[in-house]
C-alpha distance (Angstrom), angle and dihedral (degrees) to the residues before:
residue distance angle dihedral
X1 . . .
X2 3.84 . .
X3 3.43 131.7 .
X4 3.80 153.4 135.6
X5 3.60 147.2 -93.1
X6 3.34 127.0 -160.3
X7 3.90 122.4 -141.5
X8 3.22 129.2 162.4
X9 3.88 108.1 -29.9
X10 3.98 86.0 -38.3
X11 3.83 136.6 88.1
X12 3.34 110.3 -130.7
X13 4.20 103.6 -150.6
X14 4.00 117.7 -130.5
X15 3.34 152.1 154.8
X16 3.85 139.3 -144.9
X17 3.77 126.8 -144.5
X18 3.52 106.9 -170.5
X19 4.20 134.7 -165.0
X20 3.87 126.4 -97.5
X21 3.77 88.6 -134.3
X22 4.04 135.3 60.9
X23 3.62 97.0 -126.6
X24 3.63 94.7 87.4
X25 4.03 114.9 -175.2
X26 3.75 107.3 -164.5
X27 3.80 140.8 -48.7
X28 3.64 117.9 -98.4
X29 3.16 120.9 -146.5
X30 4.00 121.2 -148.4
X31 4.33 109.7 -160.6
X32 3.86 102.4 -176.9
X33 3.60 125.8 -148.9
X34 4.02 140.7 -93.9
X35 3.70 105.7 -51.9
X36 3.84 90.4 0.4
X37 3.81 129.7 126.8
X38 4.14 133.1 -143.1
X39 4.22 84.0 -105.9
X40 3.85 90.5 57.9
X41 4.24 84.3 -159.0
X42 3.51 89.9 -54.6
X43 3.94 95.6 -51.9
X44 4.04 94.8 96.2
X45 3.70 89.2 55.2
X46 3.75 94.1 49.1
X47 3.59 92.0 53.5
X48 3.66 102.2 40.5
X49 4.29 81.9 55.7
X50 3.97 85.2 54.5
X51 4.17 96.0 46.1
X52 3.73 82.1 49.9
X53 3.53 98.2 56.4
X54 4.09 92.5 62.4
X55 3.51 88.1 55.0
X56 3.34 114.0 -90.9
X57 4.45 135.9 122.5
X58 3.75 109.0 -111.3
X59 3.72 119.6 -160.8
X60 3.55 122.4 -168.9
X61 3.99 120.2 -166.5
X62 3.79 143.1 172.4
X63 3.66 118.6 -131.2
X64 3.97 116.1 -136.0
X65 3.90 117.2 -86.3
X66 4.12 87.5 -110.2
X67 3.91 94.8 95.0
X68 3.17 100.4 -151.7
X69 3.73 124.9 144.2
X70 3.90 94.7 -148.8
X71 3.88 85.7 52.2
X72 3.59 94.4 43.6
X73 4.31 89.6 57.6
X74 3.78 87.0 49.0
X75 3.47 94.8 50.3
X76 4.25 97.6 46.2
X77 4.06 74.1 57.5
X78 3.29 94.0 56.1
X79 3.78 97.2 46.1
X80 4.49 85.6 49.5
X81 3.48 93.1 51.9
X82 3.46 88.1 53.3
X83 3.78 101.0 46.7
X84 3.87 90.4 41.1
X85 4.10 88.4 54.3
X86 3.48 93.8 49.9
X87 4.03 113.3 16.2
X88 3.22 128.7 19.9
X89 4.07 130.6 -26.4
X90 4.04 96.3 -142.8
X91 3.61 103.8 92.1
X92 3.49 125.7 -161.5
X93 4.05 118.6 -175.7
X94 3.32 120.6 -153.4
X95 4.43 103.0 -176.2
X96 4.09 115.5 177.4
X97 3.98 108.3 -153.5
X98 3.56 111.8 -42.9
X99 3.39 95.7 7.2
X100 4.26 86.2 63.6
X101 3.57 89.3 47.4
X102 4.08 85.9 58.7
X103 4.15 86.8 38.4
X104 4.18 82.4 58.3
X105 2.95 94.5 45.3
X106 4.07 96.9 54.6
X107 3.53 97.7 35.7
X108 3.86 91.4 50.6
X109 4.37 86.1 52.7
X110 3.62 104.4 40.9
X111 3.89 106.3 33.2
X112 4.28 89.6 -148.3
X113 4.14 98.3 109.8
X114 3.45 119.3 106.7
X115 3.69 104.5 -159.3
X116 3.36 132.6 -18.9
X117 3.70 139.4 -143.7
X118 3.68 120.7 -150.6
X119 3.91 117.9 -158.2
X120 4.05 122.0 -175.5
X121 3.97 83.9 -33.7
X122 3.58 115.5 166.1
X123 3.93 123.7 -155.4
X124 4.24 85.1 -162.7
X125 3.35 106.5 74.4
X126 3.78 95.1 167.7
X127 4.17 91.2 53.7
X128 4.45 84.1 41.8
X129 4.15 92.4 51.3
X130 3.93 88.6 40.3
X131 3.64 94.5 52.3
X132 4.26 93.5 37.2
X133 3.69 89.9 48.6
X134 3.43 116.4 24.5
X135 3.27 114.8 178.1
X136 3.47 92.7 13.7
X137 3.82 100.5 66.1
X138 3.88 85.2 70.2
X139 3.56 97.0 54.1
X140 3.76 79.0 58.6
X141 3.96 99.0 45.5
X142 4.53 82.4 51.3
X143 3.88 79.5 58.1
X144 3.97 95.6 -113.1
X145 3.43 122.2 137.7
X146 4.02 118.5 -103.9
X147 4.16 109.6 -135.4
X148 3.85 113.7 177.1
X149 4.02 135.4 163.3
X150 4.09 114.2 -163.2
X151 3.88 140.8 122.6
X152 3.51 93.7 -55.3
X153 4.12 93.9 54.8
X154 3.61 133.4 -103.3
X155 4.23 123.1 -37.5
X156 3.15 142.4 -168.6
X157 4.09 132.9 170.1
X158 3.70 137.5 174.7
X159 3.85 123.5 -150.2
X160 3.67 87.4 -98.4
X161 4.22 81.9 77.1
X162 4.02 88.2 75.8
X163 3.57 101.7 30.3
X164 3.98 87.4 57.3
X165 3.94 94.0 50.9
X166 3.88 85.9 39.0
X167 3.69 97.1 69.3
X168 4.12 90.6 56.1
X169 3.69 118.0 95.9
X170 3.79 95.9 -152.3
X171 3.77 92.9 176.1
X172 3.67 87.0 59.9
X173 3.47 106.8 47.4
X174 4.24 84.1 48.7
X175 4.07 77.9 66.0
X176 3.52 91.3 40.2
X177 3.40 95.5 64.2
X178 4.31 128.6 115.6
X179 3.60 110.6 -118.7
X180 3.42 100.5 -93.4
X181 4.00 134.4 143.3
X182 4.07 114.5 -78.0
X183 3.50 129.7 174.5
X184 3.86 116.2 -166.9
X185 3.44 115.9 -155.4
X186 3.54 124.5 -167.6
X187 3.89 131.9 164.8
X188 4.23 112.4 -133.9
X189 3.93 91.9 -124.2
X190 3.87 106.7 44.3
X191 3.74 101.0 140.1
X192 4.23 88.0 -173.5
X193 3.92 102.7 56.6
X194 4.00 102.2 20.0
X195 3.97 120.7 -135.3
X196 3.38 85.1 -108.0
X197 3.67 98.6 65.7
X198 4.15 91.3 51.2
X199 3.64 85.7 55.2
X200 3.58 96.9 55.0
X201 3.60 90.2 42.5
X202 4.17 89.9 54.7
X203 4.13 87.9 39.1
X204 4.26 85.7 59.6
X205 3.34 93.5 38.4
X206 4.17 118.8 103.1
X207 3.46 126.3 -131.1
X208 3.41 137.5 -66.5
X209 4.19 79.7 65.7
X210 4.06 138.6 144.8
X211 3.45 130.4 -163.7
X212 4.06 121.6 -160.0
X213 3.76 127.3 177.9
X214 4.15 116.1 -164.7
X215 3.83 106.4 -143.2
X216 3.41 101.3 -117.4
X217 3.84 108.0 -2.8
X218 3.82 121.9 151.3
X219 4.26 125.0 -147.3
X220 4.04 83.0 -74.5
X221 3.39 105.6 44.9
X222 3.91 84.6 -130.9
X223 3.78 108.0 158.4
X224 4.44 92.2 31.2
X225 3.49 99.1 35.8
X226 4.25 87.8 130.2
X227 3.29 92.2 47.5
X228 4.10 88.0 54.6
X229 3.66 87.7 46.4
X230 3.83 93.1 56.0
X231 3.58 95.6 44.0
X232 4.27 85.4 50.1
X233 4.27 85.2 52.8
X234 3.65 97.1 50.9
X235 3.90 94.1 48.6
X236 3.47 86.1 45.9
X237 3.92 95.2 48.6
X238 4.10 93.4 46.5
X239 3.69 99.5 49.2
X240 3.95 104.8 24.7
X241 4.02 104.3 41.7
């Protein structure tokens, strides 16, 4: 089912995959990542069926076109305030790259998350926009603004895009966090967010934590993404049922 939520003089578009039984465990959340949408090509909507099938609420959303990181927190509390008003208040939040960085960041300030699921999610931002935009994230640093058009859609950022996500101190918020379940999930060939970022991410982390590696798995989990979805399930099922 579609809907809206509203947030400050925006909609922010969703959708809601709920259970087949009353018992419901929690509401996951799924935050996608830079330039990303709540279908995920198809691949968010697959797994949000799955998580649904073990009992749980799935919501799906899409973040405004600003970029931002500090928006992007704000708006993950938007979408929670929401869900806790009307569905469920266990909150589970399942962020893929930038949108786990913004998960972090939430879960670290308002201490209401349940669990949290960390896919390809980078605590360098600087090292992720280098290696997403290449030469683009210079144009940036000169204080031009960065226009595009490819696959992905049509972009455009000001300077203010890495001053915003400058000001975060992801490493610190990973500390900051209640102990509560995480899974990192990171795929061994992700030329974006390096392996080496997840396990610093996982090393921060407190316990109750999990750290899986897919064998071969790039920045989108293109070529494994069942085998991420499985490994999402059983977390899911051991620490939520």
């Amino acid at each position: 089912m579609n809907f809206k939520i509203d947030y400050d003089g925006h909609q922010l578009e969703a959708a809601v995959h709920l259970p087949g039984q009353p018992d419901l465990k929690a509401v996951c959340i799924m935050c996608h990542g830079f330039r990303g949408s709540k279908d995920g090509g198809g691949r968010a909507v697959l797994l949000a069926d799955e998580i649904a099938g073990l009992g749980f609420a799935v919501v799906r959303f899409n973040f405004t076109p600003l970029q931002k990181l500090s928006r992007q927190v704000a708006e993950i509390g938007a979408v929670v305030q929401y869900c806790q008003d009307r569905i469920s208040r266990r909150i589970i939040l399942l962020g893929r790259s930038m949108g786990g960085s913004a998960a972090v960041v939430y879960a670290s300030k308002e201490k209401n998350v349940t669990g949290l699921c960390l896919w390809a999610t980078p605590w360098n931002l600087t090292a992720t926009f280098q290696a997403a935009l290449g030469s683009g994230y210079e144009v940036l640093e000169q204080g031009q603004t960065l226009a595009r058009s490819d696959a992905f859609g049509n972009l455009r950022l000001e300077r203010e895009f890495i001053d915003d996500f400058k000001q975060f101190d992801l490493l610190e918020h990973l500390r900051n966090l209640d102990k509560i379940p995480v899974l990192v999930l990171h795929g061994s060939q992700d030329n974006i967010v390096e392996l080496s970022q997840a396990e610093t991410v996982y090393q921060l982390l407190p316990e109750p934590k999990e750290f899986k590696i897919i064998a071969g798995g790039d920045h989108q989990f293109a070529n494994h993404s069942q085998e991420a979805v499985l490994v999402v399930k059983d977390w899911l099922k051991r620490n939520f049922i």
